[in-house]
C-alpha positions in Angstrom: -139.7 -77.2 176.4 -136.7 -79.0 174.8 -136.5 -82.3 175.8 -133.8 -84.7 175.1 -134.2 -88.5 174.0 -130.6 -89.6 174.2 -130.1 -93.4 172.1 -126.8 -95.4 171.1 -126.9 -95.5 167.4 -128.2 -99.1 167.9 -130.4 -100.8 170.3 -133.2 -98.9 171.2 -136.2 -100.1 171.7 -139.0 -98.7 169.1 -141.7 -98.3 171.1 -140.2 -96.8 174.1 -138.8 -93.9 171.8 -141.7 -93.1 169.6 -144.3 -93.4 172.4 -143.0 -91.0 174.7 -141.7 -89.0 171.2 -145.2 -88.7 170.6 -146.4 -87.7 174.1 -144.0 -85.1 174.0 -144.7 -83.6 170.7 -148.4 -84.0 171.5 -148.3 -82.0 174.7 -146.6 -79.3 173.0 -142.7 -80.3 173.7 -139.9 -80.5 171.2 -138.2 -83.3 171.3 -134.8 -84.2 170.2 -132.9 -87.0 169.2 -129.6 -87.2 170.5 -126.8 -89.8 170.3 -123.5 -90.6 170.0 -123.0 -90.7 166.6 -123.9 -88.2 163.9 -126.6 -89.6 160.8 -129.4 -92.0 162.0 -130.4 -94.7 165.1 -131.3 -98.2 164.3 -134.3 -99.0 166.4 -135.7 -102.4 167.6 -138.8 -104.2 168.5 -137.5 -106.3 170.9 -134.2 -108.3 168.9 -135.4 -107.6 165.6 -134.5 -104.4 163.7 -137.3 -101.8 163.1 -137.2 -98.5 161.4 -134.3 -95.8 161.7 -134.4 -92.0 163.2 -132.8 -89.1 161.9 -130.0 -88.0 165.0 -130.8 -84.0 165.9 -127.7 -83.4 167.8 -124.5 -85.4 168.6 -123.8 -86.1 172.7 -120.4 -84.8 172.3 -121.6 -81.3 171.0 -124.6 -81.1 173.2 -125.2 -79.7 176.6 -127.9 -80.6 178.9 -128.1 -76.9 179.9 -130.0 -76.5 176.6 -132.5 -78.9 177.6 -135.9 -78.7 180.0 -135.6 -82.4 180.4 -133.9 -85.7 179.3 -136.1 -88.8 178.7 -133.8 -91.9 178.2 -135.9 -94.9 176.4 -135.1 -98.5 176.9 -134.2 -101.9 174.7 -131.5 -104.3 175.7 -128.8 -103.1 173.7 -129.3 -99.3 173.6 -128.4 -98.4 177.6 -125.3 -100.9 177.6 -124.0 -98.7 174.8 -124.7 -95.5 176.0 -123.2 -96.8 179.5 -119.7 -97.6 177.8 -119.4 -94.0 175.9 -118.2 -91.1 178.5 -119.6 -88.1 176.7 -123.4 -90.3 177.3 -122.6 -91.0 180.7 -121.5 -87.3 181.4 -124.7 -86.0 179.5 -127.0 -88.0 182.1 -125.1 -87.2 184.6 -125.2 -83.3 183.9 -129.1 -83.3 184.0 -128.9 -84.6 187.9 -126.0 -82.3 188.9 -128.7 -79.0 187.2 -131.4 -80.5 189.0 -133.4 -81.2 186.0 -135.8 -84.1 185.0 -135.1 -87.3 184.0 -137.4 -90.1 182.9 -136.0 -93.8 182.3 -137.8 -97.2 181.1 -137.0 -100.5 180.8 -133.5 -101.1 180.5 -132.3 -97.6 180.5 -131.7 -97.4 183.9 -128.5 -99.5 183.4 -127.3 -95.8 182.4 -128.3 -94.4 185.5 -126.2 -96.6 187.4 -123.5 -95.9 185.5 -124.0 -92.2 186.0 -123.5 -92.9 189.4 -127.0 -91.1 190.2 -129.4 -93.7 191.6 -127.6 -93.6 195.2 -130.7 -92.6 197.9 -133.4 -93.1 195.0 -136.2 -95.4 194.6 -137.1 -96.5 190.8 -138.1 -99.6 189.0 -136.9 -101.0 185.7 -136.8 -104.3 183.8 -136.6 -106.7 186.7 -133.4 -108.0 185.4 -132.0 -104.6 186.6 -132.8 -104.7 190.5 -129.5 -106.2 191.6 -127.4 -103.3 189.3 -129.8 -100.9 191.3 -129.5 -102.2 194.5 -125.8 -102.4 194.2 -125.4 -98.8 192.7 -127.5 -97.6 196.2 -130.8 -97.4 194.9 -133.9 -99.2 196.4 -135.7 -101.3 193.3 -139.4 -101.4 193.6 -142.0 -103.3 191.3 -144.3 -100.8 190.4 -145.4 -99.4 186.7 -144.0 -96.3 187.2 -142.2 -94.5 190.4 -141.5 -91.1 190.8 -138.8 -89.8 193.1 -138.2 -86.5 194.1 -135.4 -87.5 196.5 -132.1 -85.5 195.4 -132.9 -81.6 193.9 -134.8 -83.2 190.6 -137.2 -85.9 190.0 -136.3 -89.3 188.4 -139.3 -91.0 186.5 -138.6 -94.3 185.7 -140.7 -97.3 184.5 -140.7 -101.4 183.9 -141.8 -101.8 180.6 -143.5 -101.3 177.1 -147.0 -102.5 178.9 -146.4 -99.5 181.3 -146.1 -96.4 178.5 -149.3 -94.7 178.9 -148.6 -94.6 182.7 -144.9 -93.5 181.9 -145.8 -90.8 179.3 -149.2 -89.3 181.7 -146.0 -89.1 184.4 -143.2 -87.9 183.0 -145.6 -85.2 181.2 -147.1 -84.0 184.6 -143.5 -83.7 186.6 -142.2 -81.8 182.8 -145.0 -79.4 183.0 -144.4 -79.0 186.4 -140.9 -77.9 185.7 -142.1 -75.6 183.1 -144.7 -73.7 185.2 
């Protein structure tokens, strides 16, 4: 299955891409890096730069049609970015309206929100997000990683870098189950 890791060109946090990356590749998945600009992402561990990824396809040019799944890594920076461009938002937004998966750590549900997609759902995130969630409809829960089926596709989301093997061993399980 394709899967799509959709970044701003800055922001993201390292280890939430190249974990579940890695998962995905590992488990026999393709993933792909898409953002909003053409050339490379600037990753981060935490506020200080880390290494850079080659972008596979631009948001603008790509549809989430051609996609089994979207997996949207976290870092401060990287979802208030994506929430701001319209051809991001739209992307995300696309993957809930074809009823396919979408997994979300950390920060990145900020984009969610902005999607206007959480309404009804229960999912967890970065703590500092539970008011955004709340206030977008959603019911915020503090747990390492939440599944939610509640809607015509399922929504994996989770808090934090600690919680990656639990996130990856989810978001694997519900994208094989859409696969099968």
């Amino acid at each position: 299955m394709r899967i799509a890791f959709l970044t701003a060109p800055e922001g993201v946090e390292q280890i939430e891409l190249t974990d579940p990356w890695q998962a995905a590749k590992d488990a026999g998945h393709e993933p792909v890096l898409v953002s909003t600009q053409s050339g490379e992402v600037q990753a981060f561990n935490h506020l200080d730069k880390a290494d850079t990824f080659p972008v596979d396809e631009v948001v603008g040019e790509a549809s989430a049609g051609s996609f089994g799944a979207l997996v949207l890594p976290g870092g401060v920076a990287n979802p208030d970015f994506l929430r701001m461009d319209d051809k991001a938002v739209s992307f995300v937004r696309d993957f809930f309206e074809q009823g396919r998966p979408v997994a979300a750590i950390c920060h990145a549900p900020w984009t969610l929100v902005e999607a206007d997609v959480v309404r009804g759902r229960t999912l967890t995130s970065w703590p500092s997000l539970r008011t955004d969630i709340r206030n977008a409809g959603g019911t915020w829960v503090d747990e390492q990683v939440k599944i939610d089926d509640n809607g015509g596709n399922k929504l994996i989301t989770s808090r934090k870098p600690d919680d990656l093997k639990a996130f990856c061993e989810a978001f694997l399980h519900v994208f094989s189950e859409g696969a099968g």
